[in-house]
N, C-alpha and C positions, 0 to 999 in steps of 0.2 A: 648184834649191833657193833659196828667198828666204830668207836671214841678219838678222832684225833685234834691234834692241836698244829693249826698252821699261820701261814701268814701269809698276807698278800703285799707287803711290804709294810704294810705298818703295827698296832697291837697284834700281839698274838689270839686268835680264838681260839674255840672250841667246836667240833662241827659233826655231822654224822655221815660215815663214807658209803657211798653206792657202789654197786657193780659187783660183777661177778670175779673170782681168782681163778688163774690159768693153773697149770701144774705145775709153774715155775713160782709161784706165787705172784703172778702179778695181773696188777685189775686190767678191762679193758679199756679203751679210749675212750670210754664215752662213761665212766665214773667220774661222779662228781661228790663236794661236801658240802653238807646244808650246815647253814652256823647254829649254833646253840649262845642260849642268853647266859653266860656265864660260866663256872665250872661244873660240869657237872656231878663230879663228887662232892659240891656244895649245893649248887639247887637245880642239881635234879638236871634230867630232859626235858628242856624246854627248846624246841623249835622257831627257828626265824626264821623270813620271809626273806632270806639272802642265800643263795648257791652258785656257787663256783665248780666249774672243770677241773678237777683234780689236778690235772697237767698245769695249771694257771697260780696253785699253788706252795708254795714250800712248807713242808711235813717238817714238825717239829718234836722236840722227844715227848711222849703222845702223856707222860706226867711230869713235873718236875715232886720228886721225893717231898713230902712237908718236914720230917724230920732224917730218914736215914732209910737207907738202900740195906739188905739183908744178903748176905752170900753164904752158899750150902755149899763147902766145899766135900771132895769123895762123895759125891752122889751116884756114881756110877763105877761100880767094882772095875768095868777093863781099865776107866780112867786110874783109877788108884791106883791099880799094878801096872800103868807105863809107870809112872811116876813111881814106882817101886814104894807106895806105902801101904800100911793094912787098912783095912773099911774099919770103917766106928761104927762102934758099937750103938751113936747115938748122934744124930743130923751134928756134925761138925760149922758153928758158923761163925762167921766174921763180919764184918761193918765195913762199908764202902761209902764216904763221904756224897751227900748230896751236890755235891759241885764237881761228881766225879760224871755226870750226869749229860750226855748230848743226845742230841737226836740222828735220824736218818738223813745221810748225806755229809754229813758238820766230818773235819777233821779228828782222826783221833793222834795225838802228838806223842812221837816217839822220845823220849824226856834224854836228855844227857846222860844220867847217872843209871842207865842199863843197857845192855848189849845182850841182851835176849827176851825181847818182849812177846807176848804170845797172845794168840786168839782163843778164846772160849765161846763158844756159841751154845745160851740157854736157852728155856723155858721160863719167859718172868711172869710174877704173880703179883697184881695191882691190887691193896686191901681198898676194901671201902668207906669202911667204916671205925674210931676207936672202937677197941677192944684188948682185952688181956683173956688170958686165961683159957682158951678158944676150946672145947671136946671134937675130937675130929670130925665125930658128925656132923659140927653144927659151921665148920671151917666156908662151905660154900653161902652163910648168912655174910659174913666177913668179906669175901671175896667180890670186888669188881670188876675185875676180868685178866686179862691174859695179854701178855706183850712178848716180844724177844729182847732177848738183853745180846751183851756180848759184853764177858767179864775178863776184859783185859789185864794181861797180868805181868809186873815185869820178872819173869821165875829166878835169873840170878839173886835179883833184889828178897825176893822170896825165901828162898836157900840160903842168903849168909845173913837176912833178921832171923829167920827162925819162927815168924808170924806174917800176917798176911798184909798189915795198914799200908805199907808203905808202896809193898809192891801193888797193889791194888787199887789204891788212893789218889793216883796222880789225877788233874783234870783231864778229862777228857776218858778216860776208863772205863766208861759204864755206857757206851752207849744204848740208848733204847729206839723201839719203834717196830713198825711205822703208824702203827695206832694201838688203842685196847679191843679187843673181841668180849662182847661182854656178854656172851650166848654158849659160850663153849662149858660142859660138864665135866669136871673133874673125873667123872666117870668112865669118861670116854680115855682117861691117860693110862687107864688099866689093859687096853689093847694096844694104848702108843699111838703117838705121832711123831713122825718121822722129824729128826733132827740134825742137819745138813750145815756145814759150814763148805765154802766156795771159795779158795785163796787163788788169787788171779784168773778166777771160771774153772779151776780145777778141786776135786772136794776132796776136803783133808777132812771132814769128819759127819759119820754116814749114822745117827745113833738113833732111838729110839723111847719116851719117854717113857713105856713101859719097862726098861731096865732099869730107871732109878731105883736105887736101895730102899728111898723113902718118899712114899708119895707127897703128894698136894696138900690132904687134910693133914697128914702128919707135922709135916713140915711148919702150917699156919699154927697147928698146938703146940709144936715144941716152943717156937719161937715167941707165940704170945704167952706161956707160962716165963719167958725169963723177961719179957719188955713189953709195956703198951705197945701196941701198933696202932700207926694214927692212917686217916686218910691219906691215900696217895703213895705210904710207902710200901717197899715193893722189895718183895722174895725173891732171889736167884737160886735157880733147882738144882743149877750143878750142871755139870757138861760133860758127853760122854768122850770117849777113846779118841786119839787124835789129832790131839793138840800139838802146837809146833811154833816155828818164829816166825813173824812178821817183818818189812823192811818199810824204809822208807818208801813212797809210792805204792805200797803194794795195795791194792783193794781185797776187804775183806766182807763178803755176803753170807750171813748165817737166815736160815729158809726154816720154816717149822711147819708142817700141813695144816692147814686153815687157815693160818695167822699171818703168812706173805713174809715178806723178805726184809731185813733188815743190811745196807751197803753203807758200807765207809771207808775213805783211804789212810793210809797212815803216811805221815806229813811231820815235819819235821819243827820241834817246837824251836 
């Protein structure tokens, strides 16, 4: 079931998406979303007697975080050796402010104080429910579903903190979308899905979730043995080989198979 959150110009819903995905990730013209009474990571699927055209629309980031966004940085050994560091030994993670947080389509703003901002095209993972403490087994009771992030980074800002807040943290950083998939099996990450980022329709990153160091259940037990995880916040898996700079105006589409495409341009704060 695809979870999204839009608007028709006025509150925001919550709604469930129809249709089928192309290979490109994208629905047909005749998908629509039926609205939901509320959030549904609060109560539930419940169905209204209201649907819209997809196209008729605007797709918004398909959670907003309740407390704090999760980044796994080195998930992916070729990414580590561009970037010339060694794999951890143990999910490497960092914090990405909830206000770093936009949707599909929204601006992401290239900030004054960097001159090398970069794309990262993930795999996000929406919790469902609190919880601490998680056994990997039990990681898919926790789990709500499955989104794409793109964890913008600004890497000189990266390189001369020495930590990840800053360069990470700007508004506009995190974009999500373009809904939750809430059917997908972690299971299935063990043969991979394909993970594609698309800078100007050209693909600078062609990766596969089955190369992460550390998978999905993993990832949920490291991170809720060091923090509650509340509803709505959301694990970034890491990005594979690839990565590169962005410019003003450039559009950036990162694709993951199932889950559809997430576009955004980068604009000038």
């Amino acid at each position: 079931m695809r979870i999204a959150r839009f608007t028709t110009g006025e509150e925001p819903s919550f709604g469930v998406v129809t249709g089928e995905l192309d290979e490109h990730g994208q629905l047909d013209e005749d998908a629509t979303v039926v609205a939901l009474a509320g959030d549904p990571l609060y109560v539930g699927i419940k169905l209204l007697d209201q649907e819209h055209r997809l196209a008729d629309v605007r797709l918004l980031a398909p959670v907003l975080p309740r407390s704090k966004v999760v980044g796994i940085g080195r998930n992916y050994a070729a990414h580590a050796a561009e970037l010339g560091h060694d794999l951890p030994s143990s999910p490497l993670m960092f914090l990405k402010p909830n206000t770093s947080v936009v949707g599909p389509g929204d601006p992401v703003f290239y900030p004054p104080q960097t001159e090398d901002l970069h794309y990262e095209g993930e795999l996000a993972v929406v919790i469902g429910r609190i919880c601490r403490d998680v056994p990997p087994e039990q990681a898919t009771d926790v789990i709500f579903g499955y989104t794409i992030g793109n964890d913008v980074t600004a890497r000189d800002l990266q390189k001369s903190d020495g930590q990840f807040t800053r360069a990470k943290g700007f508004d506009s950083f995190c974009p999500l979308g373009p809904w939750i998939e809430t059917d997908l099996d972690p299971a299935d990450f063990g043969e991979g899905r394909r993970v594609q980022t698309f800078l100007n329709g050209d693909v600078v990153q062609d990766g596969s979730t089955a190369d992460m160091i550390f998978d999905v259940p993993t990832l949920v037990a490291h991170v809720s043995s060091v923090m509650t995880l509340l509803p709505g916040d959301v694990i970034l898996t890491g990005t594979p080989e690839g990565v590169g700079p962005m410019q003003v105006g450039d559009e950036v589409e990162v694709s993951i198979a199932g889950l559809g495409s997430l576009t955004n341009r980068i604009a000038t704060r």
